[in-house]
N, CA and C atoms as an extended XYZ file, in Angstrom:
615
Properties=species:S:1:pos:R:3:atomname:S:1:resname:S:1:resid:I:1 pbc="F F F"
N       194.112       75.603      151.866 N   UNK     1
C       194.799       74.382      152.257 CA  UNK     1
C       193.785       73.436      152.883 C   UNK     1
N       193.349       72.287      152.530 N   UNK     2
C       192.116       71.657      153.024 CA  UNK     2
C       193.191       70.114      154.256 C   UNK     2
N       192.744       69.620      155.139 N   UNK     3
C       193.129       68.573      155.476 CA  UNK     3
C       193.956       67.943      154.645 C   UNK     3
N       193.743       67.567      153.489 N   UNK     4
C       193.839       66.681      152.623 CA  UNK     4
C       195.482       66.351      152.507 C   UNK     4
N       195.768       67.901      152.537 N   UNK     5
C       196.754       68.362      152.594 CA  UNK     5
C       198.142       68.961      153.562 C   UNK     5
N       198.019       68.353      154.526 N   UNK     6
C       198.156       68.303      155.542 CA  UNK     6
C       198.862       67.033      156.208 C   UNK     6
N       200.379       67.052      156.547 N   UNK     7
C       201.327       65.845      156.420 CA  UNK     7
C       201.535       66.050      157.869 C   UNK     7
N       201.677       64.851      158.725 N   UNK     8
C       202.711       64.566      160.188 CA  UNK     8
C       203.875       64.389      159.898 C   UNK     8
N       204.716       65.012      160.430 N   UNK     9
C       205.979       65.303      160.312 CA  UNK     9
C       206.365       64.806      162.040 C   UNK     9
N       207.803       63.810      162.102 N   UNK    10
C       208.466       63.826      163.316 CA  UNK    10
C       209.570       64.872      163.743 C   UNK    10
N       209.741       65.958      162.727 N   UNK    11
C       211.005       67.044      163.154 CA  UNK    11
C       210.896       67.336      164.499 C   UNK    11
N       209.554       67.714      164.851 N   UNK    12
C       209.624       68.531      165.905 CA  UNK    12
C       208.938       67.849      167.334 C   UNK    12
N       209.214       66.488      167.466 N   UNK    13
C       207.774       66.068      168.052 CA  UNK    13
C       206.489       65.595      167.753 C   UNK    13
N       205.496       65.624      167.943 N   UNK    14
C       204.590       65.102      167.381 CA  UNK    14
C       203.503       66.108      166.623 C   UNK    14
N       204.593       67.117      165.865 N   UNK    15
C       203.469       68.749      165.344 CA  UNK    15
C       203.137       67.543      164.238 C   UNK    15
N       202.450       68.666      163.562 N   UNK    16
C       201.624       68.303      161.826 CA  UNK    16
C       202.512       69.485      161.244 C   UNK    16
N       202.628       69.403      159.536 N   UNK    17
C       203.264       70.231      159.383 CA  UNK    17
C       202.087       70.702      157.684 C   UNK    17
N       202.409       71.439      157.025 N   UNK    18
C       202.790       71.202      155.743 CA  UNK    18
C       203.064       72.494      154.846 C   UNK    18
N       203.747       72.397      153.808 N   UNK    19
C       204.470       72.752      152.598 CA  UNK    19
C       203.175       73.348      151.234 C   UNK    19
N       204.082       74.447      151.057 N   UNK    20
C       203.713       74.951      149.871 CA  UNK    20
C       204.579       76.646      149.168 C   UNK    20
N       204.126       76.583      147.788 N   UNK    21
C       205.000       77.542      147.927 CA  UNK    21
C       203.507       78.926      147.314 C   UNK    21
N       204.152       79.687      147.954 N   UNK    22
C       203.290       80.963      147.940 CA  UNK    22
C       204.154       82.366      147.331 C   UNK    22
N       203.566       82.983      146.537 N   UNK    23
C       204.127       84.180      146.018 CA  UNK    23
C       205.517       84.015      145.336 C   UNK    23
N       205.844       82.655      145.220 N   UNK    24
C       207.142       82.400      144.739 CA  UNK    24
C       207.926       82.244      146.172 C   UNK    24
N       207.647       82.222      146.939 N   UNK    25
C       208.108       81.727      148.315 CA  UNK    25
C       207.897       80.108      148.803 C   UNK    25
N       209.238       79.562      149.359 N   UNK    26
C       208.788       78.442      150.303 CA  UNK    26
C       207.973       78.260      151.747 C   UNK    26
N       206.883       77.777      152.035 N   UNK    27
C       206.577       77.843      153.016 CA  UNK    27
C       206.243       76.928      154.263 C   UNK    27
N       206.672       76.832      154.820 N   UNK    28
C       205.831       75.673      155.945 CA  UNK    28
C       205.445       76.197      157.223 C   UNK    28
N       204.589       75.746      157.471 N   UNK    29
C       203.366       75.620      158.805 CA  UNK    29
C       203.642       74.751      159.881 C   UNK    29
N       203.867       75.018      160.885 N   UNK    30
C       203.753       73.790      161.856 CA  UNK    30
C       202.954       73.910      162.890 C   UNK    30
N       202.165       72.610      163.003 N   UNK    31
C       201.235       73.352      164.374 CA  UNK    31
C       201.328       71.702      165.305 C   UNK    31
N       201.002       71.990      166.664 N   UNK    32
C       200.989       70.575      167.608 CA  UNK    32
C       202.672       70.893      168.280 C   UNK    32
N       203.386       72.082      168.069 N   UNK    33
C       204.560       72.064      168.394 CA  UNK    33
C       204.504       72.469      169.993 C   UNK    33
N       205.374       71.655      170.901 N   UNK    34
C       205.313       71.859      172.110 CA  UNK    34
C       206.028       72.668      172.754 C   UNK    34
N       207.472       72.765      172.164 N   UNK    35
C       208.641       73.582      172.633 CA  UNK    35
C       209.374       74.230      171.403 C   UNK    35
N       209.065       75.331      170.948 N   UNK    36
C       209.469       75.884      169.826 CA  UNK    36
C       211.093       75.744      169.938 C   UNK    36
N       211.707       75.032      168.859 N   UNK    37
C       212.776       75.072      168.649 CA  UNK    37
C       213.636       75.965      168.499 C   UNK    37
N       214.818       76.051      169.133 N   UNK    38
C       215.799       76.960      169.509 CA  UNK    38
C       216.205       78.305      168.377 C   UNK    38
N       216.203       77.581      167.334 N   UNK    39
C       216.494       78.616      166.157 CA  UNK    39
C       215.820       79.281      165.380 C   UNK    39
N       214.486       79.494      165.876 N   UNK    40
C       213.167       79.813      165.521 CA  UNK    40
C       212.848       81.712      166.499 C   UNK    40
N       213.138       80.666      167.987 N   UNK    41
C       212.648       81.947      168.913 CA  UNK    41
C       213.430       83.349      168.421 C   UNK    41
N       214.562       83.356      168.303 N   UNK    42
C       214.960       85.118      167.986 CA  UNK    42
C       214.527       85.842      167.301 C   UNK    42
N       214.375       85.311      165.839 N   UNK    43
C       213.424       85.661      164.720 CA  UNK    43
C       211.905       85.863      165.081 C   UNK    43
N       211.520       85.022      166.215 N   UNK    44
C       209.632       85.392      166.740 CA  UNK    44
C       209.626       86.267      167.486 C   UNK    44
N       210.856       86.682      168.511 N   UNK    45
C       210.714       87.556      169.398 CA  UNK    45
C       211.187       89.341      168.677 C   UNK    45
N       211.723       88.931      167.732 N   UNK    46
C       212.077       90.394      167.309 CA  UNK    46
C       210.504       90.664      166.242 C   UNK    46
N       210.159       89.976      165.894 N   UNK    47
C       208.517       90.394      165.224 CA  UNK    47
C       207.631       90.474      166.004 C   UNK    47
N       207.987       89.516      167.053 N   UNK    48
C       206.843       90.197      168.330 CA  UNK    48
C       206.817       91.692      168.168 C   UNK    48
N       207.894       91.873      168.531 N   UNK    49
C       208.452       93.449      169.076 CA  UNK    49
C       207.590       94.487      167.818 C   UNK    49
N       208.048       94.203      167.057 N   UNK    50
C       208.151       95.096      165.741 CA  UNK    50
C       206.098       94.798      165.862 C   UNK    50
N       205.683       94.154      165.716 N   UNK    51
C       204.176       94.113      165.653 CA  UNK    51
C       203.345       94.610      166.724 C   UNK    51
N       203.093       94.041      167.841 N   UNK    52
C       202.623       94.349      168.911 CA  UNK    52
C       203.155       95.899      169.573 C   UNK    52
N       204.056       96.394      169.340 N   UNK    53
C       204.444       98.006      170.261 CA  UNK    53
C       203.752       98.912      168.864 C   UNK    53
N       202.189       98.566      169.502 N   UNK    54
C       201.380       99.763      168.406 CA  UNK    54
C       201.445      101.076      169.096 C   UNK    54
N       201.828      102.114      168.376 N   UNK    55
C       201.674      103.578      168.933 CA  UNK    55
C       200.166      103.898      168.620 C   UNK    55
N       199.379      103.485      167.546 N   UNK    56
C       198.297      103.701      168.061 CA  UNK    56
C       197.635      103.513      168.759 C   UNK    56
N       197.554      102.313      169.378 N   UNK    57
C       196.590      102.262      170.228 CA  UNK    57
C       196.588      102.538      172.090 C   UNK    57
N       195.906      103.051      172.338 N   UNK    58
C       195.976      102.837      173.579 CA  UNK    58
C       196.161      102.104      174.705 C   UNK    58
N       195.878      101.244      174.386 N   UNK    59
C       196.814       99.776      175.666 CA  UNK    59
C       197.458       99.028      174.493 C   UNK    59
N       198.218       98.950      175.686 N   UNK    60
C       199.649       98.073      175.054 CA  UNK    60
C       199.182       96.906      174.668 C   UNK    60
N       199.574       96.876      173.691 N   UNK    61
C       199.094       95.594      172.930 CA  UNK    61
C       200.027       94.570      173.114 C   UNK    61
N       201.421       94.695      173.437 N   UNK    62
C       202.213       93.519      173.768 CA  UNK    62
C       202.076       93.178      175.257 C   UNK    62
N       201.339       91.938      175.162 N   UNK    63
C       200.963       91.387      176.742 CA  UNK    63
C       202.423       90.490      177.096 C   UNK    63
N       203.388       90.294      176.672 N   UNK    64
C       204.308       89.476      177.265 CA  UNK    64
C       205.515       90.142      176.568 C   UNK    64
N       206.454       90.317      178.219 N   UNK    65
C       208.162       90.898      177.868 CA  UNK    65
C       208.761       89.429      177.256 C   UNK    65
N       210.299       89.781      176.940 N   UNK    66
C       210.548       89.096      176.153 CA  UNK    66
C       210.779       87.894      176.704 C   UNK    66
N       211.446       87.934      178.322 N   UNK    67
C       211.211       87.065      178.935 CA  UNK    67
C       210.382       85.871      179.082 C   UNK    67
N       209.088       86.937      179.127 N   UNK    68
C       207.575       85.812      179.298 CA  UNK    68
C       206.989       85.159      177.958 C   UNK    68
N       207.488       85.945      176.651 N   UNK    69
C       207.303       85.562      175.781 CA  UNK    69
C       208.232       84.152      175.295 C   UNK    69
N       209.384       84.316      176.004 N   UNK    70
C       209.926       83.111      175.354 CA  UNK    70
C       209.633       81.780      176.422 C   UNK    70
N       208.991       82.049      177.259 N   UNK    71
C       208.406       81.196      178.369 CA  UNK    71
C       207.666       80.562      177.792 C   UNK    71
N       206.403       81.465      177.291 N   UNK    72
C       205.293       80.987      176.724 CA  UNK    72
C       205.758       79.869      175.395 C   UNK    72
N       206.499       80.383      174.325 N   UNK    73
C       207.355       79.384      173.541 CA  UNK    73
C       207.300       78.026      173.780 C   UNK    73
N       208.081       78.364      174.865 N   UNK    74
C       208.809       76.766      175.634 CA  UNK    74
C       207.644       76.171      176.192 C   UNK    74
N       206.364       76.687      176.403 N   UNK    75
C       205.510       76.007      177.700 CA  UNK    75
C       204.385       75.325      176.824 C   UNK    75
N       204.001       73.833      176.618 N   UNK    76
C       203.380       73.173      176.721 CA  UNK    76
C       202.056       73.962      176.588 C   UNK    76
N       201.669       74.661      177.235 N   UNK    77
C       200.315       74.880      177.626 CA  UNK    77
C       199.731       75.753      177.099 C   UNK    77
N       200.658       75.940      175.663 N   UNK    78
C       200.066       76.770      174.375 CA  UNK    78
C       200.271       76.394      173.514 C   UNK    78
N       199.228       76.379      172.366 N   UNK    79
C       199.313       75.511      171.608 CA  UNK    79
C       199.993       76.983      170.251 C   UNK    79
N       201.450       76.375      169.580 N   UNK    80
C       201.508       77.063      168.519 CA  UNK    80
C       201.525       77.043      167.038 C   UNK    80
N       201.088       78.226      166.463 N   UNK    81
C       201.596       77.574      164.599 CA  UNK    81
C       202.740       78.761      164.502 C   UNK    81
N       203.468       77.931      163.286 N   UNK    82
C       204.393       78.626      163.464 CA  UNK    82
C       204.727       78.836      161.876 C   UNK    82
N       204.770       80.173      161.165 N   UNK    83
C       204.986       80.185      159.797 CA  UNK    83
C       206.319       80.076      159.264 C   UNK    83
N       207.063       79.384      158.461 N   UNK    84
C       208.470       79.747      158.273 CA  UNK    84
C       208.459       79.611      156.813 C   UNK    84
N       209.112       80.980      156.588 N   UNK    85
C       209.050       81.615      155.077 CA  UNK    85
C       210.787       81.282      154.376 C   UNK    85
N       211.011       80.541      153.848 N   UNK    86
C       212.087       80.695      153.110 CA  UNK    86
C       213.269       80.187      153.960 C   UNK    86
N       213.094       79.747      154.986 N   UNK    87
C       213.788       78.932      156.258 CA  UNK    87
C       213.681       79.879      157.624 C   UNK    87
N       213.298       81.280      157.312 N   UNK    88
C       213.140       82.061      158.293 CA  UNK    88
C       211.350       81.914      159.380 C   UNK    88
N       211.168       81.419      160.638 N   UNK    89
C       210.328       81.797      161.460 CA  UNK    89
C       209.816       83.441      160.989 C   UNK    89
N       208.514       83.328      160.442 N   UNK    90
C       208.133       84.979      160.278 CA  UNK    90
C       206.445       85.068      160.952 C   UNK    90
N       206.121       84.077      161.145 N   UNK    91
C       204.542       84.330      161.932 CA  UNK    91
C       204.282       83.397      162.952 C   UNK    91
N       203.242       83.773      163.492 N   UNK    92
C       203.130       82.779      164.591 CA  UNK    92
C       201.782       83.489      165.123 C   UNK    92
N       201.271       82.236      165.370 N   UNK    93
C       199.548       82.546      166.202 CA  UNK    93
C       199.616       81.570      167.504 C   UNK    93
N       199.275       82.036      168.700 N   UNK    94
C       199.475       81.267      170.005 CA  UNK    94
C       198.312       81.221      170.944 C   UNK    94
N       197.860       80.446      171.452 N   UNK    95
C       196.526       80.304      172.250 CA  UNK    95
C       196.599       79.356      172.981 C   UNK    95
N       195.973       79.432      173.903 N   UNK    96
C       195.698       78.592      175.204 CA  UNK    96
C       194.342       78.051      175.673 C   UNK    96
N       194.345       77.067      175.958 N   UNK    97
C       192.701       76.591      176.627 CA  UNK    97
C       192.779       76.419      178.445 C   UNK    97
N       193.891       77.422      178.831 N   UNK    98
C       193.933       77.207      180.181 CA  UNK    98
C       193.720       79.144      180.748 C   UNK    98
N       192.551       79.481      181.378 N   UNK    99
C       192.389       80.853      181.300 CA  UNK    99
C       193.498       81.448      182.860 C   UNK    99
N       194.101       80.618      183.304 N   UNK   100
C       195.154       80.888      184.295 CA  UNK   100
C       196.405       81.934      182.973 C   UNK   100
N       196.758       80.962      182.185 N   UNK   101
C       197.697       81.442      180.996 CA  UNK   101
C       197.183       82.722      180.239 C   UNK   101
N       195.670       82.286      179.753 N   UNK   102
C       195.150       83.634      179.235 CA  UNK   102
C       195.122       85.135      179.884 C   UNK   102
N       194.807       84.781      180.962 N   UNK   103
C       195.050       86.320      182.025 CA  UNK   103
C       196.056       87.148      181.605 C   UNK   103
N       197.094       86.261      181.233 N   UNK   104
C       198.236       87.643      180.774 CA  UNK   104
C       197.600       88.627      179.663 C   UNK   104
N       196.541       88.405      178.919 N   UNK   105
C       196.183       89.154      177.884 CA  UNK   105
C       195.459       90.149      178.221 C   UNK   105
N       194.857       89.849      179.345 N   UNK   106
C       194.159       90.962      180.507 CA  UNK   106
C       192.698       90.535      180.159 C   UNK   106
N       192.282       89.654      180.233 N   UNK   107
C       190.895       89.102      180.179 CA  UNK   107
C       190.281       88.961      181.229 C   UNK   107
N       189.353       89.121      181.665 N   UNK   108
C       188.396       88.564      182.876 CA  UNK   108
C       187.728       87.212      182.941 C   UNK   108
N       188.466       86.928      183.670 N   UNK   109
C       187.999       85.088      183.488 CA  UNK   109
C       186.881       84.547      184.037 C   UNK   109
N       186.565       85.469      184.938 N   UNK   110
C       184.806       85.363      185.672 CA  UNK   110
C       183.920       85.461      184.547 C   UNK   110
N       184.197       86.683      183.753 N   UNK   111
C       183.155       86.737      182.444 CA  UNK   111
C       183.259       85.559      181.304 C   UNK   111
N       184.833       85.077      180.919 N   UNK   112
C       184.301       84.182      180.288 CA  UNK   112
C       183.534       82.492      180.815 C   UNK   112
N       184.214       82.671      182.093 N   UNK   113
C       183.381       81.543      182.863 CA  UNK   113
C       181.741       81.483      182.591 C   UNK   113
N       181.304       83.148      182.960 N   UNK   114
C       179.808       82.411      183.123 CA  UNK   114
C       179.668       82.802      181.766 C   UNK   114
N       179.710       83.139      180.723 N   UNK   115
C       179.213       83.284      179.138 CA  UNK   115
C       179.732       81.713      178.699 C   UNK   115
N       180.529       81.005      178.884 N   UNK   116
C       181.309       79.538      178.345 CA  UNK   116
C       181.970       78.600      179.516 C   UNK   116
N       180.508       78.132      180.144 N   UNK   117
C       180.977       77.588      181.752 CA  UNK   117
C       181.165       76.158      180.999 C   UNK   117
N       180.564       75.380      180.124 N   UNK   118
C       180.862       74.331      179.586 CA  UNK   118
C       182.378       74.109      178.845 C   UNK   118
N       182.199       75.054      178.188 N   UNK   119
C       183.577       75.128      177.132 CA  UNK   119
C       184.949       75.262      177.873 C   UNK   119
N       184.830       76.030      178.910 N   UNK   120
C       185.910       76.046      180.358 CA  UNK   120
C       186.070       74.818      180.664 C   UNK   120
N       184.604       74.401      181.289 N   UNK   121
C       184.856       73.095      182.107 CA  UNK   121
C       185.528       72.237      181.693 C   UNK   121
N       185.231       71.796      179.923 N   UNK   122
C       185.730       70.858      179.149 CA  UNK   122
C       187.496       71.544      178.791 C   UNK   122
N       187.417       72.435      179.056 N   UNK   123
C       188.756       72.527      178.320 CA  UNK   123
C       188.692       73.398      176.395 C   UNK   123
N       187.735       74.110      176.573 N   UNK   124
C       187.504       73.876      175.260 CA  UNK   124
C       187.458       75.412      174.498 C   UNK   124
N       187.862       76.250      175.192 N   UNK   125
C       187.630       77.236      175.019 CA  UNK   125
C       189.343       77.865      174.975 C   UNK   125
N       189.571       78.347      173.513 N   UNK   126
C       190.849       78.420      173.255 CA  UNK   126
C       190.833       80.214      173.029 C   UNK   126
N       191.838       80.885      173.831 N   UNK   127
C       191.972       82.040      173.756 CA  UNK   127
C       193.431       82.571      172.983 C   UNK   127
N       193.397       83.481      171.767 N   UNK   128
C       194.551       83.738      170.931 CA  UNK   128
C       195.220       84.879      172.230 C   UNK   128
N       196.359       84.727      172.527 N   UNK   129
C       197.065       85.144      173.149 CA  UNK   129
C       198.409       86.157      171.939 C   UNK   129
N       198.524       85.974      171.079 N   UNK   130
C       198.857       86.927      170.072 CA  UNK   130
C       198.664       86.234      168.978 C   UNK   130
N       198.760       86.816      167.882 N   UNK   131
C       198.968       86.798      166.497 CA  UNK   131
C       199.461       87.822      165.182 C   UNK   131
N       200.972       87.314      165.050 N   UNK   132
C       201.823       88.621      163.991 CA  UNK   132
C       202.572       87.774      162.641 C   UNK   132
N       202.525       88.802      161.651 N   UNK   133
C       203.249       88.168      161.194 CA  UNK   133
C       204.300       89.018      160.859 C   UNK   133
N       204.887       88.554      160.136 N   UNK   134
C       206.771       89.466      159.523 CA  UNK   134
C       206.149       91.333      158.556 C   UNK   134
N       206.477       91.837      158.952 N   UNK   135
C       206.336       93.297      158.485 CA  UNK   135
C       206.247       93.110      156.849 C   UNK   135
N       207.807       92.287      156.434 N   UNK   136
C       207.657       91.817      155.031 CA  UNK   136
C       207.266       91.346      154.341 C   UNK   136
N       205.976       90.462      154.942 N   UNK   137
C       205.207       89.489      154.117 CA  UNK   137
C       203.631       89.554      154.424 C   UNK   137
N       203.659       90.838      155.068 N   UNK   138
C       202.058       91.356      155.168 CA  UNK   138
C       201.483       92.139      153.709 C   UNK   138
N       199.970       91.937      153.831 N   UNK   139
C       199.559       92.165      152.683 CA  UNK   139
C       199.787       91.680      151.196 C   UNK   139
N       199.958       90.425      151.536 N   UNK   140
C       200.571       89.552      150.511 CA  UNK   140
C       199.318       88.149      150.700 C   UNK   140
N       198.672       87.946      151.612 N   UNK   141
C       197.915       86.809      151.543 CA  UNK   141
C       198.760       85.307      152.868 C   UNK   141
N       200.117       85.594      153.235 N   UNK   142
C       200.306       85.029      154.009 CA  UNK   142
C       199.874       84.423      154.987 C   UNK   142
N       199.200       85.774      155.716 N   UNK   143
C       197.900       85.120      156.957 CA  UNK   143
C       197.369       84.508      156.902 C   UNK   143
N       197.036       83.670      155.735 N   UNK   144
C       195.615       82.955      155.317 CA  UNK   144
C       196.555       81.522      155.592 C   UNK   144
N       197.544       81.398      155.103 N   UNK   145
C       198.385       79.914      155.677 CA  UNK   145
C       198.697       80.105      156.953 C   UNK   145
N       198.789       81.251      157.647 N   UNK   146
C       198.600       81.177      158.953 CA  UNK   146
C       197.896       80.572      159.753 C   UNK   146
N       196.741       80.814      159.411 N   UNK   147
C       195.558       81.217      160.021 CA  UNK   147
C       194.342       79.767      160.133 C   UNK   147
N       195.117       78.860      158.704 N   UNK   148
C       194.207       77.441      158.935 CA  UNK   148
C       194.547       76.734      159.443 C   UNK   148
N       195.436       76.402      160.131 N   UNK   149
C       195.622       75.708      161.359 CA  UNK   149
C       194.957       75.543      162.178 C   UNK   149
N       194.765       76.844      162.894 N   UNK   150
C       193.651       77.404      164.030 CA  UNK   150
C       192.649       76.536      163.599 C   UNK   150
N       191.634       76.627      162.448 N   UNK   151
C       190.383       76.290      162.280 CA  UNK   151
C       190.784       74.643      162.035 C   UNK   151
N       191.410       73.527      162.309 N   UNK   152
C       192.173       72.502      161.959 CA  UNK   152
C       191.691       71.901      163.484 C   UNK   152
N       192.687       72.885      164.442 N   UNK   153
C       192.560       72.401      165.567 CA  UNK   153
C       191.570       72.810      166.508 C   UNK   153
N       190.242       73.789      165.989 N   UNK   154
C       188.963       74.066      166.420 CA  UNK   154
C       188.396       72.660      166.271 C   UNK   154
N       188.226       72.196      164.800 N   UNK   155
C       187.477       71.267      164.628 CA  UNK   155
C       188.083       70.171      165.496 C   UNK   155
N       189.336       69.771      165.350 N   UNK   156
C       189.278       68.859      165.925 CA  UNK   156
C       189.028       68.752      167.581 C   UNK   156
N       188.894       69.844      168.033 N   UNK   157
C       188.844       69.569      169.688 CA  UNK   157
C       187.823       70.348      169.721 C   UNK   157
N       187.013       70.810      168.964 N   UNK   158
C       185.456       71.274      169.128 CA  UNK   158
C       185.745       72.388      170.452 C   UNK   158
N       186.802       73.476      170.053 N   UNK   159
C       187.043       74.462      170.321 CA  UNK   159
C       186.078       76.105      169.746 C   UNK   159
N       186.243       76.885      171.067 N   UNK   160
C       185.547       78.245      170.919 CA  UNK   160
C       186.966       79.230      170.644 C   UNK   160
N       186.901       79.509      169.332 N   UNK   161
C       188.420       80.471      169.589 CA  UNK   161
C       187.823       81.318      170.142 C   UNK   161
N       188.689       82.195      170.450 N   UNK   162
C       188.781       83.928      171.049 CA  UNK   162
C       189.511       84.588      170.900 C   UNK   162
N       189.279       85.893      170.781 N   UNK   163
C       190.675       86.909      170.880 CA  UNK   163
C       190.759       88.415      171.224 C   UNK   163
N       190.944       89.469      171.284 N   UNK   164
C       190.918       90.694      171.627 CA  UNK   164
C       191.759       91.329      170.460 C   UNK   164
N       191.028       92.430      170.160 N   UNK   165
C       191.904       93.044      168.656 CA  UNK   165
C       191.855       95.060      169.143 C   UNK   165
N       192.789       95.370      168.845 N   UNK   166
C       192.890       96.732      168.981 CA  UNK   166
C       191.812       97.813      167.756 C   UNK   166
N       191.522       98.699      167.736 N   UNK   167
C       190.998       99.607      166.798 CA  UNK   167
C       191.312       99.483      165.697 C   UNK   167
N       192.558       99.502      165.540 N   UNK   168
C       193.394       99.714      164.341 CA  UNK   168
C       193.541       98.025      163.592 C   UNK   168
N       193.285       97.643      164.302 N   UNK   169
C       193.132       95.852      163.758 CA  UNK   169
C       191.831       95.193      163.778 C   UNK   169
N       190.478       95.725      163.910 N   UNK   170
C       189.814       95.292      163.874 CA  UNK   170
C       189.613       94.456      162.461 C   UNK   170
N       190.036       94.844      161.334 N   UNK   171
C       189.938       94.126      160.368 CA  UNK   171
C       189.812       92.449      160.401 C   UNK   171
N       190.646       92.028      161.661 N   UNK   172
C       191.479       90.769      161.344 CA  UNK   172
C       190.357       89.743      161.235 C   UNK   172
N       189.358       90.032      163.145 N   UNK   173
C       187.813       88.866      162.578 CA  UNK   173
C       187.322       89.018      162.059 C   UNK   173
N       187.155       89.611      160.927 N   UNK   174
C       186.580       89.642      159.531 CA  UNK   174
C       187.420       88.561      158.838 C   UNK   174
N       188.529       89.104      158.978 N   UNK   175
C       189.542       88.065      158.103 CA  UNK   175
C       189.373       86.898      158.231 C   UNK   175
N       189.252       86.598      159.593 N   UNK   176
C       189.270       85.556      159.745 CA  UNK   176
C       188.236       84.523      159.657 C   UNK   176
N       187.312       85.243      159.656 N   UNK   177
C       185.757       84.498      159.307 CA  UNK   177
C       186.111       84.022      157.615 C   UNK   177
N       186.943       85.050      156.842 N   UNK   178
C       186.424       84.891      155.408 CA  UNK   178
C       187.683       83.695      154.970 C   UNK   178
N       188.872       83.719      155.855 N   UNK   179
C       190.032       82.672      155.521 CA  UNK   179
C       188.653       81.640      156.111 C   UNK   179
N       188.574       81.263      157.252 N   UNK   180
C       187.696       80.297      157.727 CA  UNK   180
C       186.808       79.493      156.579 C   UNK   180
N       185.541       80.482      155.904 N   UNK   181
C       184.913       79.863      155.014 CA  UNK   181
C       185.688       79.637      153.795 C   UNK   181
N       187.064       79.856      153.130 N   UNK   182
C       187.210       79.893      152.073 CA  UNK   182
C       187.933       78.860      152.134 C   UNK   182
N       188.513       78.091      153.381 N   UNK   183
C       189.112       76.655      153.762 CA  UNK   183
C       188.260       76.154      154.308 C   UNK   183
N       186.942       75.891      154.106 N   UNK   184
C       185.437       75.074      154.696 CA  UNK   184
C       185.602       74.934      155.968 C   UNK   184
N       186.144       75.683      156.505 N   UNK   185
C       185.817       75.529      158.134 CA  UNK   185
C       185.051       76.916      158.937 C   UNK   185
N       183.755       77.194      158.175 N   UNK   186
C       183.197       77.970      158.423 CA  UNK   186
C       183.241       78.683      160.539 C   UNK   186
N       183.303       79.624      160.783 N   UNK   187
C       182.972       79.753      161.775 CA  UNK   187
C       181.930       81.168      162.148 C   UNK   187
N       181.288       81.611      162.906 N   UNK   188
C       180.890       82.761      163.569 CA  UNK   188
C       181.368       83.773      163.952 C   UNK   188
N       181.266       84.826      164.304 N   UNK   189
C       182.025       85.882      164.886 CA  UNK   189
C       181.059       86.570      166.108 C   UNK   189
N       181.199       87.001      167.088 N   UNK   190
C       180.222       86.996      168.085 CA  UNK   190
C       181.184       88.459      169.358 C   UNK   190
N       180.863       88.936      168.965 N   UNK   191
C       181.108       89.941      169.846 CA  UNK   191
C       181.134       90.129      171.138 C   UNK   191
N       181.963       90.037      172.100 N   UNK   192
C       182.234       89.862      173.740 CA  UNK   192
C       182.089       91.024      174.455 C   UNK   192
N       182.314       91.813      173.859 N   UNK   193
C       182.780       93.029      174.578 CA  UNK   193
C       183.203       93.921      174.210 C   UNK   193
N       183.254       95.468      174.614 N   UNK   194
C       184.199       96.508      173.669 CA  UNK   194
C       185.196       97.626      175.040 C   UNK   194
N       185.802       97.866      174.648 N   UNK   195
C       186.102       98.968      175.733 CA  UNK   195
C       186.903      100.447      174.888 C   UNK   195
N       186.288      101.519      175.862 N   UNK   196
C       186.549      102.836      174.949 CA  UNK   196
C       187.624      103.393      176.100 C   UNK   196
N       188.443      104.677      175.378 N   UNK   197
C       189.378      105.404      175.889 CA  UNK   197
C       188.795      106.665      176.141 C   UNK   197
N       188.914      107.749      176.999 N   UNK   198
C       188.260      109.083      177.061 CA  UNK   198
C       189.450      109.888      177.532 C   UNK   198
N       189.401      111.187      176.676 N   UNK   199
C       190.472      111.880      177.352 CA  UNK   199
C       188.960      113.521      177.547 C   UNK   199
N       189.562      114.156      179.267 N   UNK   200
C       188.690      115.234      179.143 CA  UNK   200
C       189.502      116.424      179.426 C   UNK   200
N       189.947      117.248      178.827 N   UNK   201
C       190.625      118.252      178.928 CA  UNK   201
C       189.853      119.479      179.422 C   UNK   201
N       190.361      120.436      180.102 N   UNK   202
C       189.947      121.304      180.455 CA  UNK   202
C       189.654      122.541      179.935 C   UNK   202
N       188.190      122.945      179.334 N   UNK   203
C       188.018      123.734      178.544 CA  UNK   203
C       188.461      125.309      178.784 C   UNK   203
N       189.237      126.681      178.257 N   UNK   204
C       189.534      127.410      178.630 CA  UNK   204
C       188.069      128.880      178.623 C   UNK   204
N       187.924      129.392      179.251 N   UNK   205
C       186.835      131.097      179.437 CA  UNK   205
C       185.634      130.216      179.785 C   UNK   205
């Protein structure tokens, strides 16, 4: 999906939106949305659920109850896209450039301070606070209309994304580097940090 392609829409406020159809599916994108509309959230919060409560992994990967999740929705101070497949809300990617908001993801904000003291200062440093899509429309190529938005609103605010990915998802910044270059908005991938789990059991004789 290049700019080109890419329509302002007043439905929702002042988002951007745009249309296409995929896999024989209708689809639209909306991103610049401030207060996710009412008939959207039930459908995001039950895929929250269903995505984020990984049994594999070891920390909980869902950083916000449903409560805080539909907070975050409503609050200004995240910027969202929002996928809707066939009239149904089925994905959604959410991030923030305020690391007060990001904390819920369990980040250390001292570290990204001094690694991106500019990109802070300015405002410029956008942290993915989740990203899921519908159980039913994974592995189908969906993500990829997900996912250019993000690189839409990098360029335009000369943003550092970020994000934290579990074991079992490491795949995704890969993905996302290769959606990135294959919609010319090339980006980097740069490694922050890792953290491991240890279990020590007690050996028996």
């Amino acid at each position: 999906m290049s700019e080109a392609e890419v329509l302002v829409s007043s439905k929702y406020g002042e988002e951007k939106n745009y249309f296409c159809e995929y896999e024989g599916r209708n689809c639209e994108v909306y991103y610049g949305i401030k207060k996710v509309p009412e008939e959207w959230i039930e459908n995001l919060c039950n895929i929250y659920d269903e995505n984020l409560h990984n049994e594999e992994a070891v920390q909980e990967q869902s950083c916000y109850t449903r409560e805080t999740f539909i907070s975050a929705l409503n609050d200004p101070g995240y910027e969202k896209i929002i996928l809707v497949v066939d009239g149904l809300a089925s994905g959604l990617l959410m991030g923030t450039n305020s690391l007060e908001k990001a904390k819920v993801a369990y980040i250390n904000t001292e570290f990204i301070r001094e690694r991106f003291p500019r990109e802070v200062e300015e405002g410029r440093f956008w942290y993915i606070t989740c990203i899921f899509i519908s159980s039913h429309l994974q592995g189908f190529g969906f993500i990829r209309i997900l996912a250019v938005p993000s690189f839409i609103i990098a360029r335009e605010k000369n943003y550092v994304l970020a994000g934290d990915f579990s074991n079992n998802r490491l795949f995704v910044p890969d993905l996302l580097v290769e959606i990135a270059k294959e919609a010319d908005f090339p980006i980097e991938k740069q490694l922050l940090g890792s953290q491991s789990y240890f279990a020590f059991p007690i050996l028996s004789g």
